[in-house]
C-alpha atoms as one frame of an Amber mdcrd trajectory, in Angstrom:
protein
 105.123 104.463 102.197 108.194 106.602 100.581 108.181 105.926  96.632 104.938
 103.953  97.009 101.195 105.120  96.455  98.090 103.439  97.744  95.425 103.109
  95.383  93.242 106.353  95.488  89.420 105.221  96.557  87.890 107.023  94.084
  89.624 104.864  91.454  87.276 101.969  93.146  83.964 104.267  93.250  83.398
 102.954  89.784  80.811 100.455  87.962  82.182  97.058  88.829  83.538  96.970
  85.544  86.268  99.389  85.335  87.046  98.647  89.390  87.562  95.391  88.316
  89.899  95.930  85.330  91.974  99.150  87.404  92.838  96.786  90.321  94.341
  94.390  88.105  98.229  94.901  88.465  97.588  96.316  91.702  99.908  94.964
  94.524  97.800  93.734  97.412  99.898  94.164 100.307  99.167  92.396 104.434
 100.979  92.395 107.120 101.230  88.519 108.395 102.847  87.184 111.578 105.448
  85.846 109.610 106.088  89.379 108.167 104.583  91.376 104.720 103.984  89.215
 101.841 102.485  91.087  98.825 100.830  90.065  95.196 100.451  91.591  92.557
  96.767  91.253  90.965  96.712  89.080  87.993  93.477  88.155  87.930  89.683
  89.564  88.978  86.002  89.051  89.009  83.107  91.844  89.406  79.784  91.677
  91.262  76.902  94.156  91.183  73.690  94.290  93.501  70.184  93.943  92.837
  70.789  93.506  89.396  73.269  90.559  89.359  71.728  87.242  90.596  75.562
  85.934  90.701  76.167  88.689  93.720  75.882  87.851  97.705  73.986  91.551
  97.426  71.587  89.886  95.105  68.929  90.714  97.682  69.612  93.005  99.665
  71.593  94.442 102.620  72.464  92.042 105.701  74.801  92.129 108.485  76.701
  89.608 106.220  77.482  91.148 103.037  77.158  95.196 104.652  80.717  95.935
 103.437  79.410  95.680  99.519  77.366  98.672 100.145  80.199 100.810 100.591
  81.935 102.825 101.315  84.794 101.657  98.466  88.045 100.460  99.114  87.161
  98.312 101.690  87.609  94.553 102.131  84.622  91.963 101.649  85.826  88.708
 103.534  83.639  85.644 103.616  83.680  81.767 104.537  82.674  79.671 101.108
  82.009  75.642 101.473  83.073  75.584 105.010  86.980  75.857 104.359  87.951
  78.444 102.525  88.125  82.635 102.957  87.610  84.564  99.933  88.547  88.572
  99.644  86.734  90.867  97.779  87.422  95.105  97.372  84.246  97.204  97.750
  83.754  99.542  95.164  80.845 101.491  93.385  79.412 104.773  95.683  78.431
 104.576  99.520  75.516 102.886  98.869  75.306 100.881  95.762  76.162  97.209
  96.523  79.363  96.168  94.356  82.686  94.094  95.003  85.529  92.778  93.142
  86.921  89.564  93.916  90.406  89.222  94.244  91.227  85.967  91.992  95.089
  85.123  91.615  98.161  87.108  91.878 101.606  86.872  91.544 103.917  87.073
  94.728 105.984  90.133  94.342 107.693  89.581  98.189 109.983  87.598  99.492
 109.163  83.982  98.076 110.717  82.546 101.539 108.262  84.271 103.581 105.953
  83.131 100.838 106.524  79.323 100.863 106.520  79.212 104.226 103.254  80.367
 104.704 101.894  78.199 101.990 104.090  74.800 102.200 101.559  72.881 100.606
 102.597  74.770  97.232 104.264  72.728  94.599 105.423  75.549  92.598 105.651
  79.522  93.547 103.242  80.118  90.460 100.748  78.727  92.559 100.790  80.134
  95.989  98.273  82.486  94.999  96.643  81.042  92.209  93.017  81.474  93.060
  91.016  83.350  95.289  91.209  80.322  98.483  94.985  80.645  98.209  95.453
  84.342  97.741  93.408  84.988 101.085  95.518  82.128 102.848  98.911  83.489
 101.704  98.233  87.270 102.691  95.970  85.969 106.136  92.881  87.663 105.158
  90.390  86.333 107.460  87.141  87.552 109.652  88.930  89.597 110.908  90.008
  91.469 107.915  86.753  92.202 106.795  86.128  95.620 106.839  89.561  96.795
 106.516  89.854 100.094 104.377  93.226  99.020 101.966  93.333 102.644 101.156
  94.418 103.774 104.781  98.345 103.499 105.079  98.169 102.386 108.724  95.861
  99.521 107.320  96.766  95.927 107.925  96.239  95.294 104.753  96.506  97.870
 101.620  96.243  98.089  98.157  99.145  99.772  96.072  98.763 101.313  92.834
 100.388  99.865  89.729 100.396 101.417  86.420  97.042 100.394  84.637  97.519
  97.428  82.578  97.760  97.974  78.410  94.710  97.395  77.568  95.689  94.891
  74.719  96.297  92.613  77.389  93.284  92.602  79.605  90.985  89.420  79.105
  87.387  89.019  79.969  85.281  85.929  80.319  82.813  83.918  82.180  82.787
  84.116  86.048  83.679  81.049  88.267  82.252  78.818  90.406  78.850  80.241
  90.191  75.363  78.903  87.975  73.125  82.393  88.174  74.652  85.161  85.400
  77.704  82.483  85.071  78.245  83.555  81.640  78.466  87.589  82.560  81.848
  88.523  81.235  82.780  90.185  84.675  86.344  87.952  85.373  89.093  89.820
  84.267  92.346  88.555  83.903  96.408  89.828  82.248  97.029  87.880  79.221
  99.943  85.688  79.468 100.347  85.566  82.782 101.479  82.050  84.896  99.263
  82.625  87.595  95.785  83.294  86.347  93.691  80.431  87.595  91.992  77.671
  85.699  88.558  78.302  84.254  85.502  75.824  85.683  81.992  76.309  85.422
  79.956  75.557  88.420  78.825  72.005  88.713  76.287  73.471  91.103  73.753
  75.768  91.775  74.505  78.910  94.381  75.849  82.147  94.417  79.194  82.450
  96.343  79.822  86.419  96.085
């Protein structure tokens, strides 16, 4: 880890909120068969507990959604529509249910590990454009969930970057979900290629 520093979890014992905004430009780092293929957070959505109808915490604990109660700095891994893996950070205190969904990123590895692990990608500004194909590309499946990205022996870990100039953070509607929809709790860097396209739900459900 010489010249690199993992993101410190207190940093991600925070309100959703700021979580949410200090992981973006964040490199998400995993170790994958095919070797270590890393992005760097472009784009981010928060989720709360009791108080956010949009949240898989919405009511309550279960052996499902456990890692959103804490402790932070651990991934949140779930199955959504019966195809896809989503990955999620756990943040707020040991505790207090609270997540932030990783959305996009940009691939900051080598693109030939990269494309090979996601050949179905036109362009390399898509390979982890959305949170589907940011989980595929970096292999975060059931058995990731759980994993503390603050540990350097983790599988998968979460680097610092430099927080992101302010001027350039966005914030809008969340994705993909009906309840709260319109909570300004996605967070994404102005400007940049691979922040994924905005669509309201065309159904009802929460998905985090």
């Amino acid at each position: 880890m010489t010249g690199r520093v993992l993101l410190d979890r207190e940093e991600l014992s925070a309100d959703v909120e700021a979580a949410a905004v200090r992981l973006l430009g964040c490199t998400v780092e995993a170790d994958t068969p095919d070797g270590t293929v890393a992005v760097r957070l472009v784009e981010v959505e928060a989720y709360r507990g009791a108080d956010d109808p949009a949240s898989h915490s919405h009511r309550g604990r279960t052996p499902r959604n456990g890692v959103m109660f804490g402790p932070a700095g651990h991934l949140y891994v779930y199955f959504v529509y019966g195809m896809h893996f989503c990955a999620n950070v756990s943040c707020l205190d040991d505790g207090d249910a609270g997540a932030v969904l990783l959305r996009a990123g940009e691939v900051v590895s080598d693109l030939t590990v990269a494309r090979h692990r996601r050949p179905t990608a036109h362009r390399d500004v898509d390979l982890a454009r959305g949170p589907a194909r940011l989980a595929s590309l970096l292999g975060l499946g059931r058995e990731a969930n759980g994993v503390d990205v603050t540990c350097t022996t983790s599988a998968v870990r979460v680097l610092a970057g430099p927080p992101v100039d302010p001027a350039r953070v966005r914030t809008g509607p969340r994705v993909g979900v009906r309840a709260a929809a319109d909570v300004p709790w996605r967070f994404w860097i102005d400007g940049e290629p691979a922040v994924s396209v905005y669509r309201r739900a065309a159904r009802a459900g929460r998905l985090r």
